[in-house]
C-alpha positions in Angstrom: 73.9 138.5 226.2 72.1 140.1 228.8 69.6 143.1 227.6 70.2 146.6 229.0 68.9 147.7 232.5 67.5 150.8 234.0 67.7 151.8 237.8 64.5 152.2 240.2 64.8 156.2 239.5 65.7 155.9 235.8 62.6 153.7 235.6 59.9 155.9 237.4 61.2 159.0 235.0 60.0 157.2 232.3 56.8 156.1 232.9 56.4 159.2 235.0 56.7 161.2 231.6 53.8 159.3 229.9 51.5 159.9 232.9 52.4 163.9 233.2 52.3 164.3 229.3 48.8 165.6 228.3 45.9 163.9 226.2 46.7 165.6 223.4 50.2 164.9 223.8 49.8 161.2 224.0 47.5 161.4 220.9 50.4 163.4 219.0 53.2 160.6 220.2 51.2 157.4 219.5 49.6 158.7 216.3 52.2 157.2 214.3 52.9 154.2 216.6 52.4 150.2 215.6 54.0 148.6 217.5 56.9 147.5 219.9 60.3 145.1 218.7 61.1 143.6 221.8 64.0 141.4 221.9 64.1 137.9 223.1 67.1 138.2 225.8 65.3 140.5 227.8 62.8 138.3 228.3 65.0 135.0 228.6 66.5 136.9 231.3 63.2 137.6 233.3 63.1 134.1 233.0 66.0 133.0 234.2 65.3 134.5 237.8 64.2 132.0 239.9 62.0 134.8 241.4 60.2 136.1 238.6 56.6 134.5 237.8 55.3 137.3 235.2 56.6 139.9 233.4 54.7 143.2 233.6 54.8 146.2 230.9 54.1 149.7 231.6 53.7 152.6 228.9 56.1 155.3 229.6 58.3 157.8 227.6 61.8 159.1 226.8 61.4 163.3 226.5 64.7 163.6 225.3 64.6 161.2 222.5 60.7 162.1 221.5 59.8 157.9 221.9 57.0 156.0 223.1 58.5 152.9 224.9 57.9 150.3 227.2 59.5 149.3 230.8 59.5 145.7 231.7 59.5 144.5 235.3 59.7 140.9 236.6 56.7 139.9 238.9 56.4 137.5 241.6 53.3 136.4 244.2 53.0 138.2 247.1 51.2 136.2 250.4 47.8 136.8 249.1 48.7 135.8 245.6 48.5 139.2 243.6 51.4 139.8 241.2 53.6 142.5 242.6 56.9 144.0 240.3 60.1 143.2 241.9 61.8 146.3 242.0 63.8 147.1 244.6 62.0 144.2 246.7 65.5 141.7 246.1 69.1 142.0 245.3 68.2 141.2 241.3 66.0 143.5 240.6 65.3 143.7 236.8 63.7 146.4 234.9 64.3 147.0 231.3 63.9 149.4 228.7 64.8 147.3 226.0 61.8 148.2 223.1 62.0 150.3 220.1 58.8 151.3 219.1 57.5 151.0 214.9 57.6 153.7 213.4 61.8 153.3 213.9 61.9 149.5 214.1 59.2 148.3 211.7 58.4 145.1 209.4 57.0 147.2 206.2 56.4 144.4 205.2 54.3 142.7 207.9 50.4 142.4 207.4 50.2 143.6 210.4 51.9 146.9 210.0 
């Protein structure tokens, strides 16, 4: 089962959102926040690419659903060695938006929520 996918575009909206909302903004959307369910076939298929060497998460946000979330992107080396996301760079370019933040997917139960 693969996990769903987001384009280049569909991916900069969303982390684009987080970095335009205000300070205050941020403080009202992550006030309730815990935490992030992030399910295992996403990242089992980051790791099946051949290509991908680290998996890299940036904060970003869905305005028309009101939820914090995260985008995953694939990494590999570049010549010098730095960890670069591989978007757009190759034919399989993964990036996800896969999480469901708690509050809305929680363990109540959890010591750590």
């Amino acid at each position: 089962m693969s996990a769903p996918q987001l384009t280049v575009l569909e991916g900069q909206d969303l982390c684009n959102n987080w970095r335009n909302m205000t300070d205050s903004d941020k403080g009202t959307e992550i006030g309730e926040l815990k935490g992030f369910l992030i399910p295992t076939d996403a990242v089992a298929d980051l790791k099946a690419n051949p290509d991908v060497e680290g998996i890299r998460v940036y904060l970003a946000f869905d305005g028309d659903n009101s939820e914090v979330k995260l985008v995953v992107v694939g990494t590999r080396a570049d010549a010098t060695g730095e960890q670069i996301d591989i978007v757009g760079a190759i034919p399989d370019t993964m990036i996800y938006d896969f999480t469901t933040p708690c509050p809305i997917s929680c363990d109540v139960n959890s010591p750590l929520y």
